[in-house]
Residue, then its C-alpha position, 0 to 999 in steps of 0.5 A: x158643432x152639428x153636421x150641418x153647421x160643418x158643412x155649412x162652415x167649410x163650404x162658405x171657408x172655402x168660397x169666401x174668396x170667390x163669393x162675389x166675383x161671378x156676374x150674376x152674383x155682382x148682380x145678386x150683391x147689388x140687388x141685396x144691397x139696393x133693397x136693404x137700403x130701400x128698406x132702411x126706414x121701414x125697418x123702424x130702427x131710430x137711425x136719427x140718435x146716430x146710436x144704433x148698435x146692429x148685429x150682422x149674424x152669418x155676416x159673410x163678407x159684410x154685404x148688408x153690414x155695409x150698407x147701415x154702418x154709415x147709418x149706425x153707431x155700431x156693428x159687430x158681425x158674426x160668421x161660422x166661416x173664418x175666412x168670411x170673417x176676413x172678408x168682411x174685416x177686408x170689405x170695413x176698411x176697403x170702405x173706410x168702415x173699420x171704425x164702426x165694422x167688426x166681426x168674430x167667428x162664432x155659432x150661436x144659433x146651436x148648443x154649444x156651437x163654436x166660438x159662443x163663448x167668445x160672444x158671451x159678454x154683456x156687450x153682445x147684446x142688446x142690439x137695435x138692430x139685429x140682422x140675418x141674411x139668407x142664413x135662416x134655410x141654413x140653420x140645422x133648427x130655424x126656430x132655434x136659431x131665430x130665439x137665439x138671435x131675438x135674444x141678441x135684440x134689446x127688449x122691448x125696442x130691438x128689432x129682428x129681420x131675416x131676409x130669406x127665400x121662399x119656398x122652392x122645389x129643389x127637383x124643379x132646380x134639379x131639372x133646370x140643372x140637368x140632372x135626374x130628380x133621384x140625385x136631388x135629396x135634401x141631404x147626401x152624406x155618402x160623399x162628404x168631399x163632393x162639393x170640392x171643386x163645384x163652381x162658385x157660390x152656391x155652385x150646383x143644386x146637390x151643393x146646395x142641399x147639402x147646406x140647408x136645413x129648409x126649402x125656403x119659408x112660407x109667410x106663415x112659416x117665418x111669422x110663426x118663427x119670429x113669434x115663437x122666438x119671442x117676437x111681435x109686430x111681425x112684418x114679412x114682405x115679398x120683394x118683387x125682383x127675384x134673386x137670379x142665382x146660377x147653379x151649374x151654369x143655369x139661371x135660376x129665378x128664387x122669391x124672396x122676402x124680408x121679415x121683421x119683428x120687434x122683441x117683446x119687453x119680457x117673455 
């Protein structure tokens, strides 16, 4: 597992509990969730066969999986967080959902990443639908990580969608948090205990630089991403309410958008 992926598993091991418990991040929920539904019928998935089989990769605790499994016949998330693994299972039978939601722990979106071979049967693949939620900026290698899920997606039908931020500047965020810009690189390896006791969720700016890969992706960015992972039709469109996240007590206002691309028959 890369030093990323690490950071990345042991951070969301250690909020799944607290996730969703903050106000703001309820609100945060909520707004995902009433966006995707919103979005349901864009996507261009045949949710009439009452066939779709869907893939939720960084599933956390099953937000957005939640919202299609009514509509779909399958879905199967993947998360590198064990314990989001748990929450997830915890939310499908909350929601009398534990009949079509399932999730593992794996990491496919690198070579060789944990649990891969857990997810190597036939019946991994050929999604309808396969989604990424805000996980993309959190890949060690993006374009990797978007051809190793289009792989996941049925050929010539299955459609790929990442939501995901664009572009910020995490010195602006650092300024809002209260500290000076010097303390804000995108990643601080003197100290890889740091984060432990930060607040909830994203908790604070250095926290989150920690975990990402990315600032966020410019509409041309992901586009290029999608295409070159084997994508075409690409859509990528701005949602007009931001995402307001509190990073160390400060409310912070992302832009975001949802992406969607459909896997091409043949390379």
């Amino acid at each position: 597992m890369s030093e990323l992926s690490e950071r990345n598993r042991k951070h969301w091991d250690d909020h799944a509990s607290t996730h969703y418990k903050e106000p703001w991040q309820k609100e945060l929920e909520k707004l995902t969730m009433s966006t995707m539904l919103a979005r349901k019928d864009w996507l261009g998935v045949d949710w009439a066969s009452g066939k779709v089989r869907m893939l939720d990769y960084a599933c956390g605790p099953g937000t957005v999986s939640a919202v299609y499994a009514p509509y779909a016949a399958e879905v199967r998330g993947m998360d590198i967080a064990p314990n989001m693994v748990k929450a997830y299972e915890e939310r499908a039978k909350n929601a009398g959902l534990e009949s079509k939601m399932s999730a593992v722990v794996a990491n496919i979106v690198v070579d060789g990443g944990a649990g891969a071979e857990v997810v190597s049967e036939p019946s991994w693949f050929d999604f309808d639908l396969v989604f990424s939620g805000f996980a993309l900026h959190h890949f060690p290698d993006p374009a990797l990580g978007a051809k190793r899920l289009v792989e996941r997606a049925m050929p010539g039908t299955g459609v790929v969608v990442f939501s995901d931020l664009f572009p910020f500047d995490v010195d602006t965020l650092g300024r809002a948090h209260g500290h000076d810009d010097h303390e804000h690189g995108l990643h601080r390896d003197d100290d890889p205990e740091r984060e432990q006791g930060s607040d909830s969720a994203a908790g604070t700016v250095e926290t989150m630089t920690r975990i990402i890969s990315k600032h966020g992706f410019s509409v041309e960015e992901v586009t290029r991403i999608l295409e070159g992972a084997g994508c075409e039709a690409v859509e990528v469109v701005p949602i007009d309410e931001p995402l307001e996240m509190v990073l160390g007590g400060k409310s912070v206002n992302m832009s975001w958008f949802i992406a969607k691309g459909t896997r091409k028959r043949s390379a």
